[in-house]
C-alpha positions in Angstrom: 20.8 13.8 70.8 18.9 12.3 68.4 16.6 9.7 70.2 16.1 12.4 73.1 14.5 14.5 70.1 12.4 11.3 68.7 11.6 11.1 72.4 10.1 14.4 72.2 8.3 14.0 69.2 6.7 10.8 70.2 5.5 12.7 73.2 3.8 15.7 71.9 2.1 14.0 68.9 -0.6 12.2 70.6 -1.5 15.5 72.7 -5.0 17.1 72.0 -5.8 20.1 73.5 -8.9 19.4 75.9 -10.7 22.5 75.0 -11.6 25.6 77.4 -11.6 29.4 76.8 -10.2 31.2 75.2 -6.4 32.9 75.6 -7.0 36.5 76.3 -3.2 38.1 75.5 -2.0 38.2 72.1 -0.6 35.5 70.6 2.6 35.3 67.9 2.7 32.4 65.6 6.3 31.7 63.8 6.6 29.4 61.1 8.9 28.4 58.4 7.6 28.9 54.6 8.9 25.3 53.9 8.0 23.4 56.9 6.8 20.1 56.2 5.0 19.2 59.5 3.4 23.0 60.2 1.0 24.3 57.3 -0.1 27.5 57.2 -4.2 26.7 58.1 -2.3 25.5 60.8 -0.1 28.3 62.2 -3.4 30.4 60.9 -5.7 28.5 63.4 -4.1 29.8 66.5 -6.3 32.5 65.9 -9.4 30.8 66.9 -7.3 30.1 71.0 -7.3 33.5 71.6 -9.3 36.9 72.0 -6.4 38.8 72.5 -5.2 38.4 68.5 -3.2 37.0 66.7 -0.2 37.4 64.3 1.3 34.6 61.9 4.8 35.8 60.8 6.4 33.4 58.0 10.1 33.3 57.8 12.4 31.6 55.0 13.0 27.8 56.4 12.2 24.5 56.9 10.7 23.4 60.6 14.3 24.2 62.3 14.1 27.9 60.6 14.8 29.1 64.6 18.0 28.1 64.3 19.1 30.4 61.8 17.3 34.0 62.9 18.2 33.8 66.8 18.9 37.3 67.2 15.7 38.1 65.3 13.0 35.8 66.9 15.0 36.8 69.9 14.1 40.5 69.7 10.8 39.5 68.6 10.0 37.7 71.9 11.4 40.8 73.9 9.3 43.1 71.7 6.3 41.0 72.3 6.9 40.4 76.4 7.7 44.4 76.5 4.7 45.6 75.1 2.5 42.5 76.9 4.1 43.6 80.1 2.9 47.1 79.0 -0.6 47.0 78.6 -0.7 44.7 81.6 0.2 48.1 83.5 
């Protein structure tokens, strides 16, 4: 499992967005308060991709903080998809 995951990695890290306009649905940032590779300017600058707002929530954790709150972030998502779906109409 582990050099399918460095795999990953070494794909995603040279990617830069391209630029274009902006998101227009809200937008959820999660982030873990002890994660070494996200700060939070970073999970805070999500806010400039959309116009739709934008919500940083900081859990307890390191960058695999996920692991531990499935149920949680699991809700979260169907909370969030729910009341996207919503406004959608």
């Amino acid at each position: 499992a582990l050099p399918v995951r460095g795999s990953d990695y070494r794909a995603v890290e040279p990617y830069r967005h391209p630029g274009g306009p902006a998101l227009e649905c809200p937008v959820t940032v999660l982030t873990g308060d002890r994660d070494p590779r996200v700060t939070d300017a970073e999970a805070q600058a999500w806010a400039g991709h959309t116009a739709g707002g934008c919500e940083v929530r900081t859990y307890s954790g390191g960058h695999f903080f996920l692991a531990e709150r499935w149920p949680e972030i699991g809700s979260l998502v169907l909370d969030r998809l729910t009341a996207t779906a919503v406004r959608a109409g």
